[in-house]
C-alpha positions as CSV (number, residue, x, y, z in Angstrom):
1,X,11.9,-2.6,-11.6
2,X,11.8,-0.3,-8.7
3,X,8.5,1.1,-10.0
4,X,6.9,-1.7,-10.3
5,X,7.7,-2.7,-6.8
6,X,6.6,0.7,-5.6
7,X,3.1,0.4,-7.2
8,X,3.3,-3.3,-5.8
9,X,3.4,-1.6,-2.7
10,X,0.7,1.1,-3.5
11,X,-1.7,-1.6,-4.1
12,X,-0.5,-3.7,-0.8
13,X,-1.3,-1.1,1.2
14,X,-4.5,0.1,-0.9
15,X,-6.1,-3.2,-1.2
16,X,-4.7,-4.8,2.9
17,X,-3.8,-1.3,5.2
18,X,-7.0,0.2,4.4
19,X,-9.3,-2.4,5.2
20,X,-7.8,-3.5,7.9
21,X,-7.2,0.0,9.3
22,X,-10.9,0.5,8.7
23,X,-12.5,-2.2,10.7
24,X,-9.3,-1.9,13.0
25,X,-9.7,1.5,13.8
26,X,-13.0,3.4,13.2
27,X,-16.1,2.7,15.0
28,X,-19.0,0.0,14.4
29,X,-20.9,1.8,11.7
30,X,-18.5,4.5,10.7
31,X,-16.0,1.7,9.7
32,X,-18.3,0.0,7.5
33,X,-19.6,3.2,5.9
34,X,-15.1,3.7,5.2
35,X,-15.6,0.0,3.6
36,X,-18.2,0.9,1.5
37,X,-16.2,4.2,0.6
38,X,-13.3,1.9,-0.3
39,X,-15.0,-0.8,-1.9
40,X,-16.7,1.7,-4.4
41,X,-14.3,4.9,-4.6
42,X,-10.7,4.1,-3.7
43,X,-10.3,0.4,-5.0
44,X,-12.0,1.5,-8.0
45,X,-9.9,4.1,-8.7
46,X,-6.6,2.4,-7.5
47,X,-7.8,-0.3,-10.4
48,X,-7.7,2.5,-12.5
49,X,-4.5,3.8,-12.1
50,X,-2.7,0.1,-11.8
51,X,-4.2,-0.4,-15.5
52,X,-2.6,2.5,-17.1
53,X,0.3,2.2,-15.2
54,X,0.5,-1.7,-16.6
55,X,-0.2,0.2,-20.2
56,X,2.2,2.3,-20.1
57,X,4.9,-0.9,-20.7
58,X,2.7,-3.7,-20.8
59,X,5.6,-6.4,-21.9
60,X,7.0,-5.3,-18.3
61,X,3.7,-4.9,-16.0
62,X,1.3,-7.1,-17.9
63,X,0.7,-9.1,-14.4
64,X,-0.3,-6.1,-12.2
65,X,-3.8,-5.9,-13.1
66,X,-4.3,-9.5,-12.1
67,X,-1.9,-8.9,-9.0
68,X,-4.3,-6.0,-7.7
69,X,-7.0,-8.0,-7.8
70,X,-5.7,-10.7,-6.3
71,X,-4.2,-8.7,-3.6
72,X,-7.9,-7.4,-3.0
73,X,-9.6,-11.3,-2.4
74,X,-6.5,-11.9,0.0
75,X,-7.0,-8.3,1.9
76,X,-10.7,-8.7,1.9
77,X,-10.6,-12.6,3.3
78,X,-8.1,-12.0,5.5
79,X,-9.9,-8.5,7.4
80,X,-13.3,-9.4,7.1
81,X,-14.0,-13.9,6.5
82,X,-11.7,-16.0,5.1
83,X,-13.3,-17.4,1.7
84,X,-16.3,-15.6,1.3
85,X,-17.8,-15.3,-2.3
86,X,-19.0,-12.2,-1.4
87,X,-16.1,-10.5,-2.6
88,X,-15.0,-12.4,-5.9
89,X,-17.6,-10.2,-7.5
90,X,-15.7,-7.2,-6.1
91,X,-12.2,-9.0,-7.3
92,X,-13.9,-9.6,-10.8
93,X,-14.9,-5.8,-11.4
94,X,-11.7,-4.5,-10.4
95,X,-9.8,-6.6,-12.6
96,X,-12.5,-5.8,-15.5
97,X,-11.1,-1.8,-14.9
98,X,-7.8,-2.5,-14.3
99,X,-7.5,-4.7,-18.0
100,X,-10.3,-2.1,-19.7
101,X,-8.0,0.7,-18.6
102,X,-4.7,-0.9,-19.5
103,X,-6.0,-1.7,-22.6
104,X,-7.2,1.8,-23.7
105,X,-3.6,3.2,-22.3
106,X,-2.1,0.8,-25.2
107,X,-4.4,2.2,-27.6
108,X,-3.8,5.5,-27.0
109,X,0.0,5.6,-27.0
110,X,-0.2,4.0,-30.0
111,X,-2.0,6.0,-31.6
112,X,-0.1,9.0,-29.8
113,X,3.6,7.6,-31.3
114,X,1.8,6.9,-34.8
115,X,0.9,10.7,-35.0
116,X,4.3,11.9,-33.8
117,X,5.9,9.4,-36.2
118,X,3.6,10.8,-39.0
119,X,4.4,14.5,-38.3
């Protein structure tokens, strides 16, 4: 429980301090080149990582994948314009990586406990 909630709050922070620090705190252009830096590097990656962290013990974190994207939309609407469809592309891909990753964690400890069970 208490790491789920911590990587609930990862993603908080990922997905609504960034932005928001970003257009809050940098400069004109400099803040959008930090969106596009985010939009493209760090939410991708943070997708990533929420996906095989949901694989890991997917009967416990099955909803975090949908939870980060979600978290995106509502970060995204709320820093730059409420309801935009702009960004459900964004939301769409990152929930694509997160399930595509949490998926491929399941297969792979599979596989790993069937070889340890084997040997």
């Amino acid at each position: 429980m208490k790491k789920n909630l911590a990587a609930l709050a990862a993603v908080f922070i990922v997905m609504f301090g960034f932005p928001w620090a970003s257009v809050t705190l940098a400069p004109g252009d400099a803040g959008m080149a930090i969106c596009f830096v985010l939009f493209f590097g760090v939410n991708t990656t943070v997708s990533m990582f929420v996906g095989i962290f949901a694989g890991l013990q997917v009967k416990q974190r099955w909803f975090l994948p949908f939870v980060n994207a979600a978290m995106f939309l509502l970060g995204a609407w709320t820093v730059f314009d409420w309801g935009n469809p702009d960004f459900n592309g964004f939301a769409i891909a990152y929930l694509a990586i997160a399930l595509v990753a949490c998926l491929t964690t399941i297969v792979v400890v599979r596989n790993i406990k069937k070889e340890l069970n084997n040997n």
